[in-house]
C-alpha positions as CSV (number, residue, x, y, z in Angstrom):
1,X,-150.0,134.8,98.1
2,X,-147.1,132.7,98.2
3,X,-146.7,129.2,96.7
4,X,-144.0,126.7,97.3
5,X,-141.3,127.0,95.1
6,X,-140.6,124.2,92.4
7,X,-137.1,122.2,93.1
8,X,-135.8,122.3,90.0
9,X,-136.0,125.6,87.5
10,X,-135.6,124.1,84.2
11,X,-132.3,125.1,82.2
12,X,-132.7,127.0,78.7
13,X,-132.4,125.2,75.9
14,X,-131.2,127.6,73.4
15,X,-129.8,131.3,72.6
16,X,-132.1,133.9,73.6
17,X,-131.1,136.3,70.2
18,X,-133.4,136.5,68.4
19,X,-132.9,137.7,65.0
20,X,-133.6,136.7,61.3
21,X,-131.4,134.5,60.2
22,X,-133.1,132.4,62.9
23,X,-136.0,133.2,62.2
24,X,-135.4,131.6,58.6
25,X,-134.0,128.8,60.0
26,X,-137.2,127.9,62.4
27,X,-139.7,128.6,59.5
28,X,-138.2,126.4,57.0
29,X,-137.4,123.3,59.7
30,X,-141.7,123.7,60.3
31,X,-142.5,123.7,56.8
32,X,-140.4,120.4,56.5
33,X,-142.1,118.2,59.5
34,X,-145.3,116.7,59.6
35,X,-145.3,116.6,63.3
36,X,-147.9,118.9,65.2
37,X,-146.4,121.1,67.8
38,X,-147.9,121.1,71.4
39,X,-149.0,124.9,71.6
40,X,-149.5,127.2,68.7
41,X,-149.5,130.8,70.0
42,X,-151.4,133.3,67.9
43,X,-150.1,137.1,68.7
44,X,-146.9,138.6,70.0
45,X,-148.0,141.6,72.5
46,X,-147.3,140.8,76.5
47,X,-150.2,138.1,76.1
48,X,-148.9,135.9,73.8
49,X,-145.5,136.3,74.7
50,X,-146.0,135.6,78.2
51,X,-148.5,132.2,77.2
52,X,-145.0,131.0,75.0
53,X,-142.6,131.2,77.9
54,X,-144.9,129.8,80.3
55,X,-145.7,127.4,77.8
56,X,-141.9,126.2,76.3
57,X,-141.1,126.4,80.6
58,X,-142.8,123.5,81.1
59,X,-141.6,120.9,78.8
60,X,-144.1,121.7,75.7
61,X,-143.3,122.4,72.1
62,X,-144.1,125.6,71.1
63,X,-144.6,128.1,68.2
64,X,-145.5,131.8,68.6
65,X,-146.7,133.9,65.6
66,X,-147.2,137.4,65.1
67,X,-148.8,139.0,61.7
68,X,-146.6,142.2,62.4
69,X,-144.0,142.7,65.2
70,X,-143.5,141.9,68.7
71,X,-145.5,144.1,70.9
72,X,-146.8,145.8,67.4
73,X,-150.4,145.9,69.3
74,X,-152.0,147.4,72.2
75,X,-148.8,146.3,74.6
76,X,-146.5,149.4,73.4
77,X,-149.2,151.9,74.3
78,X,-149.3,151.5,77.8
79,X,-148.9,154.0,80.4
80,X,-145.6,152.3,81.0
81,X,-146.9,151.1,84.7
82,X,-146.5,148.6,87.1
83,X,-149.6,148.8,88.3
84,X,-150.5,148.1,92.0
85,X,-154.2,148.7,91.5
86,X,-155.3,151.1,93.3
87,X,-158.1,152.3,90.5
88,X,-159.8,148.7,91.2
89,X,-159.3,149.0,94.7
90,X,-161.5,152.2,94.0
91,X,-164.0,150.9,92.0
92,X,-164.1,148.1,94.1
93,X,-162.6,145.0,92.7
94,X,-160.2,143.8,95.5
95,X,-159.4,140.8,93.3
96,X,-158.0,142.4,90.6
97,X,-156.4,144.9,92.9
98,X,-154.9,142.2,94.6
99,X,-153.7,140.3,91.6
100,X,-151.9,143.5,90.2
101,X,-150.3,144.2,93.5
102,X,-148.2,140.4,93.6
103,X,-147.8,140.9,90.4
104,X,-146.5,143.7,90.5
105,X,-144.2,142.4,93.4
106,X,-143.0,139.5,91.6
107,X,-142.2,141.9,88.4
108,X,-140.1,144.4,90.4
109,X,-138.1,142.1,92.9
110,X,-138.0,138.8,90.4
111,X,-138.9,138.5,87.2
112,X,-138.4,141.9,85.9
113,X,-136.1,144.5,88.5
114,X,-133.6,146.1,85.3
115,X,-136.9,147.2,83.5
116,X,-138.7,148.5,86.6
117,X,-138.4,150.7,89.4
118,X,-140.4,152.8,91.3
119,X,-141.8,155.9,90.4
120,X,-143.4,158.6,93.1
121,X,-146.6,159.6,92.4
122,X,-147.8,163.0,93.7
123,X,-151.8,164.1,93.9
124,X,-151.5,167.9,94.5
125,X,-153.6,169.4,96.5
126,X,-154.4,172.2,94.6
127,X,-158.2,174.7,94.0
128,X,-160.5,172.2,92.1
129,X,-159.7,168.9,94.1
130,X,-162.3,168.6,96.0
131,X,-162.2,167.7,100.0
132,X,-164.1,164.5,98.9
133,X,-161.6,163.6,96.3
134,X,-158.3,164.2,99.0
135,X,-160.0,162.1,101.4
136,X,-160.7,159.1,98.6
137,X,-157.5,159.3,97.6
138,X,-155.7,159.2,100.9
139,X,-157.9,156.0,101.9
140,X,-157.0,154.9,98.1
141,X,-153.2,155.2,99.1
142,X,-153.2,153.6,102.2
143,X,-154.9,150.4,100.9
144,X,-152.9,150.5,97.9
145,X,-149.9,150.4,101.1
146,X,-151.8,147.4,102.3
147,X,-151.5,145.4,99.1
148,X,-148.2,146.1,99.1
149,X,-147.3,144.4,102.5
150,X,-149.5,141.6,101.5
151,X,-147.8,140.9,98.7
152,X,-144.3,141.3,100.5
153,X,-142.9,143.7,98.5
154,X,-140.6,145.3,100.8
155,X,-140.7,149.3,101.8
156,X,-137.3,150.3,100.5
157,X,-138.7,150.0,97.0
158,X,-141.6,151.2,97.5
159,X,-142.2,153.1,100.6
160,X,-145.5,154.3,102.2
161,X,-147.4,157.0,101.2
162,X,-147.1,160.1,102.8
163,X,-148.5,164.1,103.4
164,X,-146.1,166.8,101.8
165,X,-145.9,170.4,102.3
166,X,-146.1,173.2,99.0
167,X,-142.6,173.3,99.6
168,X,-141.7,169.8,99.0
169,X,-144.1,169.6,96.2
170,X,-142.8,172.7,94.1
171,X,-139.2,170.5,94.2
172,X,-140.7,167.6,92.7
173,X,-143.2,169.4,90.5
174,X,-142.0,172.7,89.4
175,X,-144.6,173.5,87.5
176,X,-147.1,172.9,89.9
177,X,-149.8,175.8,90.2
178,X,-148.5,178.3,93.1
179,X,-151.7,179.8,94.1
180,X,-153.6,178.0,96.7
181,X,-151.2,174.8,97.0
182,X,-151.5,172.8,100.0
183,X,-149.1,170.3,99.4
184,X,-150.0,167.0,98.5
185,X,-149.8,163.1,99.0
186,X,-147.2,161.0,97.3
187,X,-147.3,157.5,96.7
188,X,-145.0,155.4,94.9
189,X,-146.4,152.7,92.1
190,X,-144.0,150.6,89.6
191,X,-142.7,152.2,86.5
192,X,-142.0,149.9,83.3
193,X,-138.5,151.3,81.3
194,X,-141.0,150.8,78.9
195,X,-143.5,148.1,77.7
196,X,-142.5,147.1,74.2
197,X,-139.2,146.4,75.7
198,X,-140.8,144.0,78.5
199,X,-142.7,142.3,75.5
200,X,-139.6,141.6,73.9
201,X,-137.2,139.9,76.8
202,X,-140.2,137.6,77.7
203,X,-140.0,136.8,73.9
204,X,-136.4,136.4,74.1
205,X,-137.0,134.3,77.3
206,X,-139.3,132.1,75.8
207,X,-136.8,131.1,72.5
208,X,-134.3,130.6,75.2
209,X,-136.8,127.7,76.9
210,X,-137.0,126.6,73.4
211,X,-140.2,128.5,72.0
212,X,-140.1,129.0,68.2
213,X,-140.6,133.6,68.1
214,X,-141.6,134.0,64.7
215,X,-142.5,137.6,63.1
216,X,-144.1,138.6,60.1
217,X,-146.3,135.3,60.5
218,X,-149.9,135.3,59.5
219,X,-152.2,133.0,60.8
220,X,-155.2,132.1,59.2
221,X,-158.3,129.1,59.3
222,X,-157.7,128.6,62.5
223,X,-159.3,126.1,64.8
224,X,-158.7,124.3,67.4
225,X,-155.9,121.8,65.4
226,X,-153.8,124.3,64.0
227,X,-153.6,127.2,61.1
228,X,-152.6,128.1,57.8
229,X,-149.3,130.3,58.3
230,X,-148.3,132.6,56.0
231,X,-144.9,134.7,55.2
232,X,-146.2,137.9,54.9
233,X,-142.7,138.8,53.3
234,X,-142.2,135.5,50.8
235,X,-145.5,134.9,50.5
236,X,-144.8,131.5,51.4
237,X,-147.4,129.2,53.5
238,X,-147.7,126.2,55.5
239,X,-150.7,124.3,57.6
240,X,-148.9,123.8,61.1
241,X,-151.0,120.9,62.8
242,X,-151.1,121.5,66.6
243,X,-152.5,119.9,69.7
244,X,-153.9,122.7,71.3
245,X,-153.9,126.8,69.8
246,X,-154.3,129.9,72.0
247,X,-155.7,133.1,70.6
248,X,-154.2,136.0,72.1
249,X,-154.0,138.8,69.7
250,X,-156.0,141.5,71.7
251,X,-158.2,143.7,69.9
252,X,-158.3,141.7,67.1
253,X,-159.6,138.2,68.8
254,X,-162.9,138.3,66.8
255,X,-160.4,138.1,63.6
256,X,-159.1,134.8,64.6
257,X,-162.5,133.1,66.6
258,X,-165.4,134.9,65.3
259,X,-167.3,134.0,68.0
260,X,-165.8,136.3,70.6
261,X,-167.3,139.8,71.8
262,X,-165.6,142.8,72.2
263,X,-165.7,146.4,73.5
264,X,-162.1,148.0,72.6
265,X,-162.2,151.2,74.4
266,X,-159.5,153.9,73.5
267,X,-156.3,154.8,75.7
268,X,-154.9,158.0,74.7
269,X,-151.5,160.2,75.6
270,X,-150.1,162.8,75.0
271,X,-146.3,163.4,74.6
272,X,-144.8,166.4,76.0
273,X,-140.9,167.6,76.3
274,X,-139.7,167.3,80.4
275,X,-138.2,170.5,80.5
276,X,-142.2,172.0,79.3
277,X,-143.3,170.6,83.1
278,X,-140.6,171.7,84.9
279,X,-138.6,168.7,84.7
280,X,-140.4,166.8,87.1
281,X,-139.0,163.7,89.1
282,X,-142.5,162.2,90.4
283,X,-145.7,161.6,88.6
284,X,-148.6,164.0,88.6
285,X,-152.0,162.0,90.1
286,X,-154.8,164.8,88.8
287,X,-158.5,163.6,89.5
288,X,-161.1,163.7,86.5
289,X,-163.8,166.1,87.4
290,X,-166.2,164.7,89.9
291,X,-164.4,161.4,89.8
292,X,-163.3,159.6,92.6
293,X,-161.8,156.9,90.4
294,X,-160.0,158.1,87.5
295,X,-157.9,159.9,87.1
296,X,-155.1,162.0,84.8
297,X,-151.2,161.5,84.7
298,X,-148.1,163.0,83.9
299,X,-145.4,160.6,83.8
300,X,-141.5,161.1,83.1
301,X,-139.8,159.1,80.3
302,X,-136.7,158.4,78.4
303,X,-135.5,160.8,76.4
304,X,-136.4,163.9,78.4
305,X,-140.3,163.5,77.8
306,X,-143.0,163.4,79.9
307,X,-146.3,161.6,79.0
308,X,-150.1,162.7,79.9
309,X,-153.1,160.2,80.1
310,X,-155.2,158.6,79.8
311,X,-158.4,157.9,78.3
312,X,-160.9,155.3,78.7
313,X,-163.4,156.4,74.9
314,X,-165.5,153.8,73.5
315,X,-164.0,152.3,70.3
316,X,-166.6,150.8,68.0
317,X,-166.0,150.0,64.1
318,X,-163.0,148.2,62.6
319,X,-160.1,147.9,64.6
320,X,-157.1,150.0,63.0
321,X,-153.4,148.8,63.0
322,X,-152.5,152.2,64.6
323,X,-155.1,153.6,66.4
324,X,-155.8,157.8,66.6
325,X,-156.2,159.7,69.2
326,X,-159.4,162.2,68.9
327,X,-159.3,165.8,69.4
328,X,-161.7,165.6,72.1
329,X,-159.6,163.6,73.9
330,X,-156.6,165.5,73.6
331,X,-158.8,168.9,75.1
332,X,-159.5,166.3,77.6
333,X,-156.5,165.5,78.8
334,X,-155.0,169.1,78.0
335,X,-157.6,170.7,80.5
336,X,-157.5,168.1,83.1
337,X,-153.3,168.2,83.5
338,X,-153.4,172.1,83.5
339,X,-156.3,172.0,86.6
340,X,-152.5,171.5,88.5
341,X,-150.2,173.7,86.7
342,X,-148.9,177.1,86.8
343,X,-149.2,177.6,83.0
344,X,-151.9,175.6,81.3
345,X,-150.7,173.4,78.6
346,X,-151.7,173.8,75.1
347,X,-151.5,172.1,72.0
348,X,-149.0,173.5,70.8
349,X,-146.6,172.2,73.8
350,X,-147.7,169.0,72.2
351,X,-144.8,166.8,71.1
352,X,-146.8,164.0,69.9
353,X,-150.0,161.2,70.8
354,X,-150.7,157.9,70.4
355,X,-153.3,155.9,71.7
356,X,-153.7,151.6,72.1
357,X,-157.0,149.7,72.2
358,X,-157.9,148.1,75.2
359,X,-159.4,144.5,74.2
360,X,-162.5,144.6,77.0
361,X,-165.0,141.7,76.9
362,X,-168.5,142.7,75.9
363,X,-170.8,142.3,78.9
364,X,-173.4,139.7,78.5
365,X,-176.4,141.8,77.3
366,X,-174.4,144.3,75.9
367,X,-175.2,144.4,72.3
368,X,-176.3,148.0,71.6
369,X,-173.1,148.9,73.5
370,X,-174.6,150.7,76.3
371,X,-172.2,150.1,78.7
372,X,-169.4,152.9,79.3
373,X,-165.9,150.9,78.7
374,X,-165.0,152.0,82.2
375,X,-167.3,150.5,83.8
376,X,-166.3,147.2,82.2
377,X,-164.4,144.7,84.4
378,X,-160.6,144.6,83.9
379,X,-160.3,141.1,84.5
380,X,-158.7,138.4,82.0
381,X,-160.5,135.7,80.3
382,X,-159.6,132.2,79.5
383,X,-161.9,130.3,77.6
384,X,-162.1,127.3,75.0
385,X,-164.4,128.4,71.9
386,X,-166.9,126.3,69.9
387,X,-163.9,126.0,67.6
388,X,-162.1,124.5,70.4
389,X,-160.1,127.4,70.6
390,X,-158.4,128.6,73.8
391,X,-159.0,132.9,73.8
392,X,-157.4,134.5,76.6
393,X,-158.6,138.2,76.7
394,X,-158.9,141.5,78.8
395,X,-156.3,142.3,81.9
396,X,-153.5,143.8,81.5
397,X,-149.9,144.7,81.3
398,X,-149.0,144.0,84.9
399,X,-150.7,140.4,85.2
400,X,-149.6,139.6,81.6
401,X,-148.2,136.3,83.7
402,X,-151.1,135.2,85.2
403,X,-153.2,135.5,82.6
404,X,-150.6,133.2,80.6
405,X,-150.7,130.8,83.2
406,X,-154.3,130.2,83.3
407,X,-154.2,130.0,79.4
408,X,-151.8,127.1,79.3
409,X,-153.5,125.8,82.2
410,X,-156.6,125.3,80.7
411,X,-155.0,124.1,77.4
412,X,-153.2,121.6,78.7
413,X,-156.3,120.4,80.3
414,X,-158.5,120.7,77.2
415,X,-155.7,118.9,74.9
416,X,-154.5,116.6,77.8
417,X,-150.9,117.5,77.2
418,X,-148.8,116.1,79.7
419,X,-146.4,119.2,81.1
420,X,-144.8,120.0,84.1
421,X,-146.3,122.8,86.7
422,X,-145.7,126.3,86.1
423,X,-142.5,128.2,87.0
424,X,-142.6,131.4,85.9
425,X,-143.4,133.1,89.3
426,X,-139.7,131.8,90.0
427,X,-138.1,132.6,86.6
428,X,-136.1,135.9,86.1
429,X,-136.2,137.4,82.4
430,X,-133.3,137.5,80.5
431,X,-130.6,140.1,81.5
432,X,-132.8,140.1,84.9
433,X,-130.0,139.2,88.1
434,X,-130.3,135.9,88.7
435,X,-131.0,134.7,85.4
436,X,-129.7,131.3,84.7
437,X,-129.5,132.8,80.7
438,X,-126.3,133.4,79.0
439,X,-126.0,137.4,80.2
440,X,-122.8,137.4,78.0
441,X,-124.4,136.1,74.9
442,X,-125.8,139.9,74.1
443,X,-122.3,141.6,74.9
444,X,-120.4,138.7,72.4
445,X,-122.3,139.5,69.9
446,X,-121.8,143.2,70.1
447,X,-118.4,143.0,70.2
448,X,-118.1,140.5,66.6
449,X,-120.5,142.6,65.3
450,X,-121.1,146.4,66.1
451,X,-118.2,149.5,65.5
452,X,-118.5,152.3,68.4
453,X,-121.4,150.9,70.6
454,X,-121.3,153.2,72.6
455,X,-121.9,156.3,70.1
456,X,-125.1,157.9,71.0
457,X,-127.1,158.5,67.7
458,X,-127.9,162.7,68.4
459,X,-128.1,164.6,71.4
460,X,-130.6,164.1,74.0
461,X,-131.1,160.5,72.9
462,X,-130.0,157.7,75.1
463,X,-130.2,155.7,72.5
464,X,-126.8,154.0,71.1
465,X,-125.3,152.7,68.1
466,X,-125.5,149.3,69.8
467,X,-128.5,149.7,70.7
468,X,-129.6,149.6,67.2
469,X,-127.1,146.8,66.5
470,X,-129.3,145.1,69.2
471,X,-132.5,145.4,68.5
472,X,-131.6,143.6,64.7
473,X,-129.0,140.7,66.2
474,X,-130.3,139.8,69.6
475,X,-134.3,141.4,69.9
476,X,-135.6,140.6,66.2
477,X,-136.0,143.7,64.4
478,X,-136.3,143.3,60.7
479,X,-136.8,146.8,59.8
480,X,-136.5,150.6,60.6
481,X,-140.1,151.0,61.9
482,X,-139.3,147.9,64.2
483,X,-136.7,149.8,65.9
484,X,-137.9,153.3,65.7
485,X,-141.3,152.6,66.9
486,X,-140.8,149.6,69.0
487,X,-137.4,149.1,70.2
488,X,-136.7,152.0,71.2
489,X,-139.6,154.9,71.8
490,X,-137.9,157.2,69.4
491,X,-140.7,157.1,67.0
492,X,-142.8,158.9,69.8
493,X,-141.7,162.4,68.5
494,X,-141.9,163.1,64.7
495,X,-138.7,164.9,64.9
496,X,-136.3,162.7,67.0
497,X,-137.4,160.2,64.3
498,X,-136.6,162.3,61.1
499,X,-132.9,163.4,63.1
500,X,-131.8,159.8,63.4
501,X,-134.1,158.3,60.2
502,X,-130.9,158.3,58.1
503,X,-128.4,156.6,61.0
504,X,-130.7,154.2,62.2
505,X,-131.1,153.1,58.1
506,X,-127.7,152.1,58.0
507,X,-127.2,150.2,60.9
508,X,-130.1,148.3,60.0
509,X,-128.8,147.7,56.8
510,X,-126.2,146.9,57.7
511,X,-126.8,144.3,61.1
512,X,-129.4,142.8,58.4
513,X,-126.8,142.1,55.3
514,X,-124.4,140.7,58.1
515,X,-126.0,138.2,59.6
């Protein structure tokens, strides 16, 4: 797994805030050259993030748009996982399995180890799961284990799976079903703080190696020598000339290169208040019925929630900007979680949902859409289009890097840009220990700029005036959805949102009309 590391990380070559003022500054300095960039990055989720930092780490001029917000896409609906990929090790893809599990290692001891940690995962053995399905998942766990020694990634953090009595159990899972109980297994996987967050400190990491972040950017008549951009708040456009472009905007790849095929399947959860499962410290692991693959899970938040998911529903049509979860899936996911619980869960324990599109590449053959979505691989795809595009698609959240390394990998080679080899196995994020970034750029700002950062905004919200301060000065929110609903995971619950609507108004107004 390992490669040699490079001698030389290279050192940042600007702030890492991102914020608007800047991001006026960086529009109006592209509108007035006539130079082409190197790399022109369409899409801000964890794809097109990740492609900018690897990208602006090697030497090469970069710009990253984004029609909307960072991680406004499919990359803040996650399960909020670090996956080690045991579900491919299941359905047999060692490959991908393997890939997830260094990644994974590289994410929590490297890149990544202030967003991450390590969350216990518990499959009760409770009436329903079937000898069959104990047994998979057992063999499951122990290769999963296996992967994780490959990959180096030491025991302390994530230590072997192992047998549990009803007793034990009960402690971590109160509200585990009583009645027939046999224990369980526990297993510990990666847990992200949360995904929107990772999306923006790789885009803060990137500006910092010099990649232009710019939000609110519409890209349009693309090919493979640039695009129109377009100010979707002035209005204002500009053709940006570039020697090589890489699509990465997810489910919505067939809006930029026509020529690519997609089946977005549907991943739905379900939010649910801690205390309403007993308050549990591990992750639930609940088997679908008759599946020895997928399965349901209940996994603590911030905030005192707990989330339930997911599904895997076909998701034909035109691709929403907020995609809805279905009833059916919610009864779904209702019945499967409750198989394990004491007192079935209803929908009116229901806090909120939300659901994120899963760009999967059609199969080749596939036009009447036969094919269920999970049965489709879940490996990435680089490719350069007839329009001399380079689309990287599919994967996900874990092996965001390695997908952005094969992307500027192969558009280097297709544009013959001259650029150094790739460092970002090597390069901690920004606020990550180790980081060669200005960890006191953040705090400085705060202090010229915030009064009582460390007021929380209501009760039961870890969520801070300076957080909010933050998010406008230093991650580039430019409005109240922005933080609400991407920034922070407030937006999650209808009512946290309307409680600190108001507050979070003001700040923004104010961090906006100070800059």
């Amino acid at each position: 797994m390992r490669r040699t590391p490079p001698q030389l990380i290279p050192a940042p070559r600007a702030s890492s805030l991102l914020n608007a003022k800047r991001r006026e500054r960086e529009l109006d300095a592209l509108a007035t050259s006539d130079r082409p960039v190197d790399l022109l990055v369409i899409g801000g989720g964890i794809t097109g993030a990740g492609v900018a930092l690897d990208a602006a780490c090697r030497g090469l001029d970069v710009v990253l748009v984004e029609a909307h917000d960072l991680a406004f896409g499919t990359s803040r609906w996650s399960s909020k996982l670090v996956h080690g990929g045991l579900r491919y090790l299941a359905s047999g893809d060692v490959a991908v399995a393997a890939e997830s599990a260094r990644e994974r290692h590289l994410l929590m001891t490297r890149l990544a180890p202030h967003l991450t940690r390590s969350l216990p995962q518990l499959m009760p053995f409770v009436p329903g799961v079937s000898l069959t399905q104990r047994l998979t998942t057992r063999v499951g766990f122990a290769l999963g284990d296996g992967l994780r020694r490959w990959a180096g990634t030491p025991s302390t953090l994530l230590p072997a799976p192992r047998r549990i009595g009803a007793g034990v159990a009960l402690r971590l899972a109160p509200a585990l079903r009583r009645d027939g109980l046999r224990g369980g297994i526990l297993s510990p996987d990666g847990q992200l703080d949360d995904d929107a967050k990772l999306v923006v400190t790789v885009a803060r990491t990137a500006a910092a190696y010099g990649a232009r972040v710019l939000t609110g950017v519409r890209a349009s008549e693309v090919d493979g020598g640039g695009a129109t951009l377009t100010d979707t708040a002035s209005g204002d456009s500009l053709r940006l000339r570039a020697r090589a472009v890489v699509n990465a905007t997810g489910v919505w790849a067939a809006e930029v290169d026509p020529g690519m095929r997609l089946r977005p399947s549907r991943g739905t959860h379900l939010v649910f208040d801690a205390a309403t499962l007993g308050n549990p410290t591990v992750a639930l692991t609940v088997p679908n019925p008759g599946s020895m693959s997928r399965f349901v899970f209940a996994l603590p938040q911030r905030h005192g929630r707990v989330i339930v998911g997911l599904t895997d529903e076909a998701a034909p049509g035109p691709v929403p900007d907020v995609p809805v979860a279905e009833q059916h899936e919610i009864d779904f996911l209702l019945d499967t979680i409750s198989t394990a619980l004491e007192r079935p869960l209803s929908q009116a324990d229901v806090r909120g949902t939300f659901a994120g599109l899963r760009p999967l590449i059609a199969p080749t053959g596939d036009g009447n859409g036969q094919t269920s979505t999970a049965d489709i691989s879940r490996r990435h795809h680089v490719a350069v289009s007839e329009l001399g595009i380079v689309n990287v698609l599919g994967g996900k959240l874990t092996t965001y890097r390695a997908m952005a390394e094969d992307a500027v990998t192969l558009a280097c080679t297709h544009a013959g840009l001259a650029a150094t080899d790739c460092v970002t196995p090597w390069l901690p994020l920004v606020g990550a220990p180790g980081s060669v970034l200005p960890a006191a750029e953040q705090a400085m700002m705060l202090d010229a700029s915030c009064d009582r950062p460390e007021e929380a905004l209501a009760d039961g919200l870890d969520v801070t005036r300076g957080d909010i301060v933050c998010a406008v000065r230093a991650e580039g929110a430019r409005s109240i959805d922005d933080v609400l609903d991407r920034r922070t995971r407030i937006g999650f619950v209808a009512s946290d949102r309307d409680a600190v609507y108001d507050a979070v108004a003001a700040i923004v107004d104010e961090s906006l009309r100070a800059e």
